[in-house]
LUMSETOR-616230 format. One record per residue: y, x, z of N, C-alpha, C, O in turn. Coordinates in pm, whole numbers, padded with zeros to 5 digits, always signed. Example, Ala and Ser with C-alpha at 12.3 -4.5 7.8 and 13.67 -1.06 7.14 Angstrom:
-00569+01319+00780-00450+01230+00780-00330+01320+00780-00332+01424+00846
-00225+01285+00708-00106+01367+00714+00003+01290+00787+00114+01341+00804
This chain:
-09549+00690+04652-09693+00663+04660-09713+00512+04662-09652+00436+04737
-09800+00479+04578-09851+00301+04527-09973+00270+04722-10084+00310+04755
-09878+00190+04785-09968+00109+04925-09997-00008+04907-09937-00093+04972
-10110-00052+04803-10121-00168+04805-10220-00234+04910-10322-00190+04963
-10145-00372+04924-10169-00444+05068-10324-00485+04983-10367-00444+04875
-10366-00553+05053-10517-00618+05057-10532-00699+04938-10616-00700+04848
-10383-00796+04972-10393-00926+04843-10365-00867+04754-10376-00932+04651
-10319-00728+04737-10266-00647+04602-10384-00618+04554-10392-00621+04431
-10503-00584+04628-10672-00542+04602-10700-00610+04534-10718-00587+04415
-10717-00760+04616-10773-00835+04588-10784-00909+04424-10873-00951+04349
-10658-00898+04425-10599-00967+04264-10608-00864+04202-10598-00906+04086
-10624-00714+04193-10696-00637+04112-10751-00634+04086-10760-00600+03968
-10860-00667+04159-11071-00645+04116-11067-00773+04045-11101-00777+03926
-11024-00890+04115-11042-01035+04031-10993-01080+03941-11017-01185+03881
-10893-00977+03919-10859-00979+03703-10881-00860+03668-10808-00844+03571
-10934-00771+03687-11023-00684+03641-11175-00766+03613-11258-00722+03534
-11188-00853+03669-11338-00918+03624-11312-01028+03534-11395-01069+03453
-11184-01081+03552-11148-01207+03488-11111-01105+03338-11159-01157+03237
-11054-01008+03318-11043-01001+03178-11173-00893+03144-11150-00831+03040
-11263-00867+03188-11339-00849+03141-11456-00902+03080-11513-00856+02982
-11499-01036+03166-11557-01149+03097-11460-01187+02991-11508-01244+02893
-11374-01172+02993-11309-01274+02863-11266-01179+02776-11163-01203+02714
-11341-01042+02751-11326-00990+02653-11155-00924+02655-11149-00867+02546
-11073-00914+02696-10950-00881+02739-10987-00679+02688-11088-00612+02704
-10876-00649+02637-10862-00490+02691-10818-00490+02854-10758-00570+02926
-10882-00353+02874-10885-00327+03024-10799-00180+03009-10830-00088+02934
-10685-00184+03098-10652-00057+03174-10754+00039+03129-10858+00021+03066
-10699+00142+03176-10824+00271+03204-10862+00211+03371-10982+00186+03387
-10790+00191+03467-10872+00190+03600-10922+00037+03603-11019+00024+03678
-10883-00078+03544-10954-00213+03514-11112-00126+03450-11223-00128+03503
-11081-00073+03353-11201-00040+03329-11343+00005+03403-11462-00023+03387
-11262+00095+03499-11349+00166+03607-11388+00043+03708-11503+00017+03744
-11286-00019+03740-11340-00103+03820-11482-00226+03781-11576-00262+03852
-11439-00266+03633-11495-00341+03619-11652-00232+03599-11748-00271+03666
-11667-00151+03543-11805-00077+03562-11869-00073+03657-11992-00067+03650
-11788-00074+03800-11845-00083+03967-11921-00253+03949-12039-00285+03947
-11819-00322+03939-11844-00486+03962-11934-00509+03869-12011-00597+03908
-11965-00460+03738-12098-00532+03693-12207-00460+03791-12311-00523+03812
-12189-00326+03856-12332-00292+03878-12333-00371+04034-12423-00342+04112
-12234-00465+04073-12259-00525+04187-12235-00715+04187-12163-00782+04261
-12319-00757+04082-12328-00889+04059-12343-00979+04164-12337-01101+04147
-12363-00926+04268-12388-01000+04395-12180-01062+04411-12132-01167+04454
-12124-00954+04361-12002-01007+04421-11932-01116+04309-11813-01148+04317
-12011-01161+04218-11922-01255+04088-11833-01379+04119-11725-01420+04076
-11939-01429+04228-11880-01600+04262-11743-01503+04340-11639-01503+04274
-11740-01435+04454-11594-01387+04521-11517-01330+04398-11407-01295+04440
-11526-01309+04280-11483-01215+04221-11375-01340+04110-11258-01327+04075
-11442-01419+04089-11433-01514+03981-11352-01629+04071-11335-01735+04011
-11297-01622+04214-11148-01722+04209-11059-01647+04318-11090-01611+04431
-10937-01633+04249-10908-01533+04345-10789-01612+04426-10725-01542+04504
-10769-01688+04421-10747-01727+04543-10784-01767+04637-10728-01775+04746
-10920-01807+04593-11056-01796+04731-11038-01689+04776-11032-01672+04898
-11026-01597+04695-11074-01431+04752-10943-01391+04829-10946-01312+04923
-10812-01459+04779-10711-01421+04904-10689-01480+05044-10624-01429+05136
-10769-01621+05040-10801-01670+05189-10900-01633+05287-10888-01660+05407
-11045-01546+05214-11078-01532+05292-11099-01455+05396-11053-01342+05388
-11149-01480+05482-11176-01296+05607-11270-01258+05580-11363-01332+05548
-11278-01132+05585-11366-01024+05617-11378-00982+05699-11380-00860+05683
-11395-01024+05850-11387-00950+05991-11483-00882+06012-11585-00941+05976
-11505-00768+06062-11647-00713+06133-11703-00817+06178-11806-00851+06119
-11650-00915+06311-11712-00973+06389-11779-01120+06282-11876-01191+06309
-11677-01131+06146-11776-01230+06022-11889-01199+05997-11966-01290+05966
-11944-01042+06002-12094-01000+05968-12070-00992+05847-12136-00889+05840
-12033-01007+05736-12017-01026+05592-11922-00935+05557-11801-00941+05575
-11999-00838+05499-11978-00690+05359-11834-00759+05296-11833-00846+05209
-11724-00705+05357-11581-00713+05238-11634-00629+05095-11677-00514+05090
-11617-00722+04985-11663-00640+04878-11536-00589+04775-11545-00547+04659
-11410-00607+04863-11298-00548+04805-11318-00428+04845-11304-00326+04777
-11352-00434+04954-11364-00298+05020-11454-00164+04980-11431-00044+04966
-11555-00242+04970-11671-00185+04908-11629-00117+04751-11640+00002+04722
-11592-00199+04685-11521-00194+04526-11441-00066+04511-11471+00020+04427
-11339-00056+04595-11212+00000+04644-11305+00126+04685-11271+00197+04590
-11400+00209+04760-11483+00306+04812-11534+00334+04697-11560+00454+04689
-11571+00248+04564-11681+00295+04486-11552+00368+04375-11577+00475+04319
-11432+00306+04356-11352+00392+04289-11218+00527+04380-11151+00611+04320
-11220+00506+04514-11175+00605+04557-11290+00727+04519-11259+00827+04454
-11395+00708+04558-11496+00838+04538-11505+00864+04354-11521+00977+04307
-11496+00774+04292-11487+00817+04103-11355+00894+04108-11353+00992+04034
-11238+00869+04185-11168+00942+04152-11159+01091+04202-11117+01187+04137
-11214+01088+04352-11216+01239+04409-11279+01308+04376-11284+01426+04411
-11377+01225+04262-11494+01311+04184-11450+01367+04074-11471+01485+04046
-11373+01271+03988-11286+01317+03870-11204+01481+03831-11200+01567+03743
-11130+01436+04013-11059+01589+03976-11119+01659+04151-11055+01737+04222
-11216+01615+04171-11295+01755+04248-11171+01780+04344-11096+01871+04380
-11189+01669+04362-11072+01659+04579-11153+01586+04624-11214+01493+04571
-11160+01640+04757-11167+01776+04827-11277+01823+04727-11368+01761+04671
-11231+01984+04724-11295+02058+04645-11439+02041+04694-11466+02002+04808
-11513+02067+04617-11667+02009+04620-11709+01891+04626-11831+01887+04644
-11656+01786+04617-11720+01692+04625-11751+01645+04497-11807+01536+04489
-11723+01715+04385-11755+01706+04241-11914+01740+04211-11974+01670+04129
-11981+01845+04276-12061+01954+04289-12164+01823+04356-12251+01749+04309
-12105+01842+04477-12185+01778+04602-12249+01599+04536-12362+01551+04528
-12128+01553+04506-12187+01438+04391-12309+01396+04278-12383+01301+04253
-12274+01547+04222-12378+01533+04082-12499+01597+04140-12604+01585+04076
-12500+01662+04250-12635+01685+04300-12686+01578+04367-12808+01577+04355
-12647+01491+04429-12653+01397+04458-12736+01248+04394-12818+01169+04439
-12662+01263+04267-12681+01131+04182-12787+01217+04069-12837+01155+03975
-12813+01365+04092-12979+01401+04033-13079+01336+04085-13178+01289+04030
-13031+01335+04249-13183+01303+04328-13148+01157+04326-13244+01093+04368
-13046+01081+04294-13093+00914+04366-13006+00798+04255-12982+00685+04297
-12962+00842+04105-12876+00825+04054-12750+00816+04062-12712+00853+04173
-12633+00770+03965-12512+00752+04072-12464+00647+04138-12363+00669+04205
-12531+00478+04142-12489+00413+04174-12490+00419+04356-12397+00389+04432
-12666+00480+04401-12706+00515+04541-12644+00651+04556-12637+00683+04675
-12596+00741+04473-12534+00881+04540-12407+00822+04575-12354+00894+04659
-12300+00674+04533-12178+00687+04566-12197+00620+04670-12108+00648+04751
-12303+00508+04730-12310+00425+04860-12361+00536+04943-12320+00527+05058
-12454+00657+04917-12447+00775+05000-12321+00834+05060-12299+00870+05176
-12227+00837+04929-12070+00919+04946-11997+00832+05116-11950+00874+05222
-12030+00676+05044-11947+00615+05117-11959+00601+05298-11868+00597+05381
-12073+00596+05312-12165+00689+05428-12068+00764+05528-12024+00737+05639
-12052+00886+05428-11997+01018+05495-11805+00990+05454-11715+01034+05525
-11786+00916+05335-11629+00875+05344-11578+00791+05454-11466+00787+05506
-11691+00723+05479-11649+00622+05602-11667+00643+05759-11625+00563+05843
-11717+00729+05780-11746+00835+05939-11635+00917+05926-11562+00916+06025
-11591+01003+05812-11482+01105+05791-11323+01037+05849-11227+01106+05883
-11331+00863+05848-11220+00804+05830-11207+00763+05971-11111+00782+06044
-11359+00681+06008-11364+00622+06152-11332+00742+06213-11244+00716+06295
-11365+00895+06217-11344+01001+06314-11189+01033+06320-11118+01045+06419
-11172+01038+06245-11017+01059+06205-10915+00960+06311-10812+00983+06374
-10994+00854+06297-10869+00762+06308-10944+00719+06486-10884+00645+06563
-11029+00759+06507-11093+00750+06650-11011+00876+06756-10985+00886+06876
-10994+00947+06650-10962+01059+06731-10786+01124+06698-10730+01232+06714
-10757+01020+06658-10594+01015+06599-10562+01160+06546-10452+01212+06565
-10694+01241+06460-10608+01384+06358-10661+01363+06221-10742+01271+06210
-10635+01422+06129-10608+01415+06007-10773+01423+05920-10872+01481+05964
-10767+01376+05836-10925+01309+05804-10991+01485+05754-10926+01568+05691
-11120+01498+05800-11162+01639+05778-11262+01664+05650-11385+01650+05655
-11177+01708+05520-11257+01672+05440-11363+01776+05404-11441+01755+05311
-11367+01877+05469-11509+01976+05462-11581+01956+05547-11686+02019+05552
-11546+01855+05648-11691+01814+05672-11732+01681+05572-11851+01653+05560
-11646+01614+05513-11668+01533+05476-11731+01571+05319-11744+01470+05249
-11760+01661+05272-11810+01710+05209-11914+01819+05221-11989+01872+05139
-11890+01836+05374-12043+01900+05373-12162+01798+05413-12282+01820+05396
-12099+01672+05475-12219+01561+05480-12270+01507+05361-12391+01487+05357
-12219+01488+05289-12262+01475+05114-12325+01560+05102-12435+01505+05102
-12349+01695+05087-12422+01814+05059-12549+01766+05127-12656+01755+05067
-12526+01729+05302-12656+01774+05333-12726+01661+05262-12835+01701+05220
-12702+01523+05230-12754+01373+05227-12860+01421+05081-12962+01360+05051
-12805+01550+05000-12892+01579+04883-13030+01657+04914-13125+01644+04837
-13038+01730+05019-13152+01748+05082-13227+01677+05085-13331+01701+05146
């Protein structure tokens, strides 16, 4: 199994943007990524030096949105959507991104991906993904 550390992130998304401005072929998952990062232009200047982007922190206590992180959430959920792990969340998705498109149904996803993870790991057992897919369900209500 591929554990990439942070700076392994990091230098992903930021030549995933670097060869996509420059016209570069992209991977299939450069690709995906770079589809997240145009719809989040706020992150270009972090995106565009990456060795800025490997010095800096992201602490909770910084107040300031890690947007590796963020990046990294918007393609974990493309992929659990892809092949429908945990089952339903394929379903639960596209009903989802009826009512609010898909860019606000996946910051919805991330919502309920990111409580599923804090509980998990608050409560040291294994991440629960029917609930974590039945909170997506309800968020389409």
């Amino acid at each position: 199994m591929f554990t990439p550390s942070s700076d392994d992130v990091r230098r992903f998304f930021c030549e995933a943007y670097r060869k996509q401005r420059s016209g570069e072929i992209l991977s299939p998952m450069d690709a995906i990524a770079a589809d997240w990062i145009v719809q989040h232009p706020e992150y270009a200047d972090v995106l565009s030096n990456a060795e800025a982007a490997l010095a800096r922190d992201y602490s909770v206590e910084g107040g300031q949105a890690n947007p590796f992180l963020h990046l990294s959430m918007h393609l974990s959920i493309a992929e659990q959507v892809s092949i429908d792990q945990p089952p339903g969340i394929r379903a639960a998705c596209n009903a989802l991104t009826q009512r609010l498109g898909a860019h606000d149904a996946h910051h919805e996803i991330m919502e309920c991906l990111g409580q599923m993870i804090w509980t998990s790991q608050r409560n040291g057992v294994p991440p629960d993904s029917v609930a974590y897919v039945e909170c997506v369900r309800a968020r389409c209500a």
